[in-house]
C-alpha positions in Angstrom: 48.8 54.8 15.2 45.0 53.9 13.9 42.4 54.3 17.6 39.5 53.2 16.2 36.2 50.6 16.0 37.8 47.8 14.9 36.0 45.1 15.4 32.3 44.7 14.6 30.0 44.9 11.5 29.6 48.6 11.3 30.6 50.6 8.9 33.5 52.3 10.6 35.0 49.0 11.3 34.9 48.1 8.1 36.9 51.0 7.3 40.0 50.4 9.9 40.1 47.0 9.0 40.4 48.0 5.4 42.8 51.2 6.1 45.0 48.6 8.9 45.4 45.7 6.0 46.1 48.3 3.3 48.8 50.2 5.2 50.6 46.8 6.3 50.5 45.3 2.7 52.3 48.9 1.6 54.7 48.0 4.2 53.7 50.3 6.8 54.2 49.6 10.4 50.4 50.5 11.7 50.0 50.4 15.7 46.2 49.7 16.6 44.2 50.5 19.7 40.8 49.4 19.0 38.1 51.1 21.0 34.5 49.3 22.1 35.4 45.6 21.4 38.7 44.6 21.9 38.9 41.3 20.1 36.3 39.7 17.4 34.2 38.4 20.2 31.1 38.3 17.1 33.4 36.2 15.2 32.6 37.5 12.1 36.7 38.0 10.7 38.6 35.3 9.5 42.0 33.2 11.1 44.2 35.5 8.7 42.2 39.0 9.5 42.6 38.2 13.5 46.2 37.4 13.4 46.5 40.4 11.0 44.9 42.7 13.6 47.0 41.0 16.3 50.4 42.2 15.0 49.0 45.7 14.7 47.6 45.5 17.9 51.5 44.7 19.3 53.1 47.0 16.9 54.9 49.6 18.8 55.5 53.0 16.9 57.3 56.3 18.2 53.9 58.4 18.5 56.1 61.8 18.7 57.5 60.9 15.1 54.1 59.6 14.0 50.6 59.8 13.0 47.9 59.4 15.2 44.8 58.6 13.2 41.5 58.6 14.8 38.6 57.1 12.6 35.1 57.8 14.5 32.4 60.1 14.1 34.2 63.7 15.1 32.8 64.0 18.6 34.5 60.7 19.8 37.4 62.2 18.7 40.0 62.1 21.7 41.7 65.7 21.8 43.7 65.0 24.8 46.3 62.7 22.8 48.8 63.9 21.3 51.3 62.6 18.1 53.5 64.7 15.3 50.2 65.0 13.7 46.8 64.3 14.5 44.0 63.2 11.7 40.5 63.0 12.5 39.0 59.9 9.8 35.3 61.1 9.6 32.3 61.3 7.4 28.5 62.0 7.1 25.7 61.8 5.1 23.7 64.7 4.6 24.4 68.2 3.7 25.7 69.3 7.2 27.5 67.8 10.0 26.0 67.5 13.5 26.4 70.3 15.9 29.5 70.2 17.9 31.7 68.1 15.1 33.2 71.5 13.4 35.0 72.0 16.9 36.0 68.8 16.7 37.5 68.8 13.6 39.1 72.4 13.8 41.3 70.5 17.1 42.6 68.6 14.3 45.4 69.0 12.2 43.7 67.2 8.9 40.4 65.6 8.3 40.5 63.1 6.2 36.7 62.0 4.9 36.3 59.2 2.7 34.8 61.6 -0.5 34.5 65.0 -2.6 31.2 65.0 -1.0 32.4 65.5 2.8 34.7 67.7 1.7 32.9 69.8 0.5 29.6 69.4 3.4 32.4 69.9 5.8 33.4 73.0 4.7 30.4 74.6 4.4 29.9 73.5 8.0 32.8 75.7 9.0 35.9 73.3 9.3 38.5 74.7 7.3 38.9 73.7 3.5 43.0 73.4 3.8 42.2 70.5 6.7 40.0 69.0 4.6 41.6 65.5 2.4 39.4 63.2 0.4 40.9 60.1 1.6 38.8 57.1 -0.3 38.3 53.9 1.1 38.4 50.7 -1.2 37.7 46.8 -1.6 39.1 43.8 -1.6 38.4 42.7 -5.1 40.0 39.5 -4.5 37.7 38.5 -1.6 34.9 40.0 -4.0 34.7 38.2 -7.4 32.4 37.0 -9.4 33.2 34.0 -9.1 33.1 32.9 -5.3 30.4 30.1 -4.2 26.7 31.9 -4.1 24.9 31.8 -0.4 22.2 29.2 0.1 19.1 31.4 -0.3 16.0 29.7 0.7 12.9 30.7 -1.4 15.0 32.8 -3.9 13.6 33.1 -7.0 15.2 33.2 -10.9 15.6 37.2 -10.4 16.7 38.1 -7.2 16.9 42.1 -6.3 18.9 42.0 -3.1 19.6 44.5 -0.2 22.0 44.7 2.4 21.7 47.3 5.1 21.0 49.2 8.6 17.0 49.6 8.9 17.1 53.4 9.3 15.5 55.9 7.7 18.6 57.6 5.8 18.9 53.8 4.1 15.6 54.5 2.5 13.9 51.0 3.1 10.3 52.7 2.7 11.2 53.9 -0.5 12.5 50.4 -1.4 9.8 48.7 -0.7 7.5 51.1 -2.0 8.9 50.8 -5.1 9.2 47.3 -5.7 5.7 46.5 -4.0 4.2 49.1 -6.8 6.3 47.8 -9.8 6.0 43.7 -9.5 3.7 41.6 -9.0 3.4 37.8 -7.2 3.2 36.0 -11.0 6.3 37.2 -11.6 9.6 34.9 -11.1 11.3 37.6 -8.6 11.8 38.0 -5.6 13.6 41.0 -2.9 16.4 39.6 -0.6 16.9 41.8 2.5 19.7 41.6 4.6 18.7 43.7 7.7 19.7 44.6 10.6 18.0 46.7 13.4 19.2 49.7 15.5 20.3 49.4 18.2 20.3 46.0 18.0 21.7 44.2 15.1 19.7 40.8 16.0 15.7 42.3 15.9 14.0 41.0 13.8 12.9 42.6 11.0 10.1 40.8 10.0 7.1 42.8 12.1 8.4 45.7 10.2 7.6 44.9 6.7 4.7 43.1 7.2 3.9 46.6 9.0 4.8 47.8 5.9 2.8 45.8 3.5 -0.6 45.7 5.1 -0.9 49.5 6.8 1.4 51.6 4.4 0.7 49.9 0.9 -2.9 49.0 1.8 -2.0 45.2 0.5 -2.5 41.7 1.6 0.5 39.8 2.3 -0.4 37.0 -0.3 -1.2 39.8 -3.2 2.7 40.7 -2.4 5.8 39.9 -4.8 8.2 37.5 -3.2 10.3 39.3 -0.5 12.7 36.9 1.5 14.0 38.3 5.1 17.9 36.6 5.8 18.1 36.1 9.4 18.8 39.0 11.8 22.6 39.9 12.6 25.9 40.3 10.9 27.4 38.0 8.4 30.9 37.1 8.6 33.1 38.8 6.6 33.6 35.7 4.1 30.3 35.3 3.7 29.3 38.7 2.3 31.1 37.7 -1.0 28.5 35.0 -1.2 25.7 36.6 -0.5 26.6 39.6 -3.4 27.2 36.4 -5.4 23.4 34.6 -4.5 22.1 37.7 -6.0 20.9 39.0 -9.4 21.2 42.9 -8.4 21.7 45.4 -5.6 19.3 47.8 -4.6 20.1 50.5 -2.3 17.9 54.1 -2.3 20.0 55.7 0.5 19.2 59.3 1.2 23.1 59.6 1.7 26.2 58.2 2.1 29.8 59.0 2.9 31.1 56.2 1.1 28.8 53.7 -0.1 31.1 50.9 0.4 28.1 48.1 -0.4 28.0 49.6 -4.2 31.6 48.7 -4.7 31.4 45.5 -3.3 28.4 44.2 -5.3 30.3 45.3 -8.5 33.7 43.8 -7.4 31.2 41.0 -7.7 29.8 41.5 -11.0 26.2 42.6 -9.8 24.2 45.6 -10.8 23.8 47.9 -9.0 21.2 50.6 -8.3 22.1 53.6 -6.6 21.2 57.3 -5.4 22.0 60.1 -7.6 23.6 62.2 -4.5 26.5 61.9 -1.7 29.6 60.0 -1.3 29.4 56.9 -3.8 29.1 59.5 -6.6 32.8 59.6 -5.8 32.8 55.9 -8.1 29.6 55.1 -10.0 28.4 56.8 -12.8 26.1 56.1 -15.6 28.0 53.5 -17.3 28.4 51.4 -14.6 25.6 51.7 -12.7 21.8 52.5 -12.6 21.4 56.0 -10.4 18.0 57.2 -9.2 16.7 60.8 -9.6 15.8 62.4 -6.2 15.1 65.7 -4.7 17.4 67.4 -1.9 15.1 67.5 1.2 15.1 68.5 4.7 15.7 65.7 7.1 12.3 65.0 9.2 12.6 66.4 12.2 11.3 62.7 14.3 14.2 60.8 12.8 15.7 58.0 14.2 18.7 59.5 13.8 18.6 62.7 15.6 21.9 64.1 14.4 20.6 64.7 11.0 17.3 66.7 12.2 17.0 69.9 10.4 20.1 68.9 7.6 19.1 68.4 3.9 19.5 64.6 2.4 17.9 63.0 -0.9 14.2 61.7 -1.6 15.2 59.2 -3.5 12.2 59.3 -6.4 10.3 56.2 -6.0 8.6 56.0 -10.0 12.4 56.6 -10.9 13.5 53.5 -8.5 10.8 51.3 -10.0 11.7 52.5 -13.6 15.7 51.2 -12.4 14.8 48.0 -10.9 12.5 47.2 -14.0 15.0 47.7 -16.5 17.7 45.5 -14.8 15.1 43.0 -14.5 14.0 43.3 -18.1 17.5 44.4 -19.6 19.5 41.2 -17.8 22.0 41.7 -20.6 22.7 45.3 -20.6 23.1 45.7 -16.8 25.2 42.7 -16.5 27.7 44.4 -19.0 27.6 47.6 -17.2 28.3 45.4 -13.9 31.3 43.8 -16.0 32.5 47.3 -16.6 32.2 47.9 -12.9 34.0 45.3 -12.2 36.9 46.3 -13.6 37.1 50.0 -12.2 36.4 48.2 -8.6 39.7 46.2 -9.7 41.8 49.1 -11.8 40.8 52.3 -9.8 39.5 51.1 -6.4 41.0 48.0 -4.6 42.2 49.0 -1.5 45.7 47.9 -2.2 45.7 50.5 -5.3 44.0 53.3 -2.8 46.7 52.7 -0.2 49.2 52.9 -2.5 48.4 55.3 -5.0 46.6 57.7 -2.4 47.3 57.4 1.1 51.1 56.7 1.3 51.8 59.6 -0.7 49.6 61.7 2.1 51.1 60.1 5.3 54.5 60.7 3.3 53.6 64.0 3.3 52.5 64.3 7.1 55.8 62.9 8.1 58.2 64.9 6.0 
């Protein structure tokens, strides 16, 4: 049994969604119970995901003879059910985990956290090495291709940086616009695609923000700006993010940490470069050849961050003259990172769809479980 956020745009729904299809395309009988929403009422999934999420949804399995997975951060982990084995599906982002969650975990029989990373923050955290599994997630590489139709972009420019995330501080938007506000200029043919959404709410607009920004933090005038074009507010559906990877020239993301990274893999099972981090869970799948990483410096977390579970932990600074340095050189060396995309690519496709993760990593562990 998966109990989990199933349906939404966040990042653990994306994950059940992905570990649900996986496990039924391996043949596995999966029974669901979604927590939160109960049905896409956003309507961001397609006809075939719905009905897909349906039969899981009436899938019946003996609980007593099987696995109940619970994928949520560890305190919403329910300790009062019980199966032949319990896993807790977790992850974080910084050095630590937040107060509370090593209890969590310990009521567990595994954890399984998406990367090396987790396993080992966890553990230095307290939760105990043998319950820790690096359990990856993956992509769809055939809903992400190079070749899908591009998104209609207004105002997009003949190089188009673009990135697509949660306007928080461990997302590093400050350092990304920082950094491209410093390094280009309005006579140059580029131009910044964000695709952001707010917290708590998904539909604020994010426009008061980086015209914030612009004007009080940079000192600039809007019009003395390069090019930066805001997508409207809220999700997009989940057969429209291949489009919008596919509208774009590159993708940008200076995270201060990850437990995954799942956008990285999805812009190169597009065939766009990508610029990256140089700390946390994605270094689980990019590397030098395939990517451009960022040098940063281990820090600890702010102590007024929007986020207060990470006060007091230690995440990456992302260096901002080592982000421009990146985002010039895919802008000036269109050749060289579109081979290195090409190459990424192709690990997304040999190493890292999720039908390949399924099969090659998680049967074998749920085989294991239910030995």
């Amino acid at each position: 049994m998966v109990r989990g956020v199933v349906y939404g745009g966040s990042g653990y729904a994306d994950d059940t969604r992905g570990i649900i299809f996986g496990l039924q395309s391996a043949g596995v009988a999966v029974q669901v119970e979604p927590v939160e929403f109960q049905f896409d009422v956003q309507e961001l999934l397609t006809i075939d995901e719905r009905e897909a999420l349906e039969v899981a949804k009436h899938t019946r399995v003996d609980i007593a003879k099987s696995i109940l997975l619970q994928n949520f951060p560890a305190h919403d982990f329910s300790l009062s059910m019980h199966a032949h084995k319990r896993v807790g599906r977790t992850m974080y982002e910084t050095d630590s985990i937040p107060d509370g969650w090593t209890e969590s975990c310990e009521a567990m029989d595994e954890i399984w956290v998406p990367s090396t990373f987790n396993c080992e923050t966890f553990a230095r955290a307290g939760v105990t090495p043998e319950k820790l599994h690096a359990l990856p997630e993956g992509v769809d590489t055939t809903a992400y291709h190079p070749d899908v139709e591009p998104l209609p972009i207004p105002e997009r420019k003949g190089f188009n940086f673009l990135s697509v995330f949660e306007w928080i501080q461990r997302k590093g938007p400050d350092a990304l616009l920082r950094a491209y506000l410093s390094e280009f200029s309005p006579e140059e043919d580029v131009a910044l695609v964000l695709k952001a959404y707010g917290r708590p709410d998904p539909s604020v607009d994010m426009l008061p923000r980086i015209l914030y920004f612009i004007e009080r933090e940079m000192g600039m005038r809007i019009e003395d700006a390069p090019s930066i074009v805001l997508l409207a507010p809220g999700f997009l559906r989940t057969e429209d993010m291949p489009r919008l990877y596919a509208a774009a020239d590159a993708f940008v993301l200076p995270t201060r940490g990850e437990g995954w990274g799942r956008p990285f893999m999805e812009a190169l099972a597009c065939e766009r470069p990508v610029i990256a981090t140089r700390w946390s869970g994605h270094m689980d799948f990019l590397h030098d050849g395939i990517c451009e990483l960022v040098a940063c410096d281990v820090m600890p977390v702010p102590w007024n961050i929007d986020v207060e579970l990470s006060a007091g932990h230690r995440a990456a600074e992302p260096q901002v003259e080592d982000l421009r340095r990146c985002m010039r050189r895919v802008f000036e060396k269109r050749a060289e990172a579109k081979a290195k995309a090409v190459k990424g690519r192709e690990e997304m496709q040999a190493k890292w769809d999720w039908n390949t993760v399924v099969r090659e990593r998680w049967a074998p562990e749920i085989e294991r479980l239910l030995a």
